[in-house]
C-alpha positions, -999 to 999 in steps of 0.1 A, spaced: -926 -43 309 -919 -13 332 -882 -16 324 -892 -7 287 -919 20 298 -886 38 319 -863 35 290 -888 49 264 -896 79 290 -865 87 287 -855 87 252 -886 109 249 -875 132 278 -841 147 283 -852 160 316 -867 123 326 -833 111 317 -812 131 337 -828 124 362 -829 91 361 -789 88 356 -789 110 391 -812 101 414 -827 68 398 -851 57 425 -866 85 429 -865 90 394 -885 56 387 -908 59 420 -923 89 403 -925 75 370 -942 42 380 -958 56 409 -944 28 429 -921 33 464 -893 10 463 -880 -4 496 -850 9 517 -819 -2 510 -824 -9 476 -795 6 454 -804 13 418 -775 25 393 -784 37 359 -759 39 332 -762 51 293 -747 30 268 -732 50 246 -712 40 207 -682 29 222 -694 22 261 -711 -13 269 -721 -24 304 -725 -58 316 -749 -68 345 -735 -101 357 -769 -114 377 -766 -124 416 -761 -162 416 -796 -187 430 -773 -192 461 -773 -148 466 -810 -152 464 -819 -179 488 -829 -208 467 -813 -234 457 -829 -242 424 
C-alpha cells in the first residue's frame, strides 16, 4: 500500500517526482515518514511509452530461506 501512496504522490507532484527519480530514499523517508536502514539502495525509474523495466526478484536462496 505505501508503494501505491509514493506513486500517486508523484503523479500529483512534479516536484515529488523529481525528487524521487534523484535522491529516492530520501525522497520516500520524507514522504512516509519512515528512515530506511543503511545500505539500502533504492533506484527509481519512470516507465515511459516506449521504455519498460523489469525487476527480476532476489531468488529464496538471496534471502536466507529455503522455502
Amino acid at each position: 500500500m505505501e508503494l501505491q501512496k509514493l506513486i500517486v504522490k508523484a503523479w500529483e507532484d512534479e516536484a515529488f517526482k523529481q525528487e524521487l527519480l534523484n535522491n529516492p530514499k530520501a525522497a520516500i523517508e520524507k514522504a512516509l515518514g519512515v528512515s530506511l536502514p543503511e545500505g539500502i539502495e533504492i533506484y527509481v525509474h519512470e516507465q515511459t511509452p516506449t521504455t519498460v523495466h523489469l525487476v527480476l526478484p532476489m531468488k529464496q536462496a538471496d534471502l536466507g530461506t529455503e522455502e
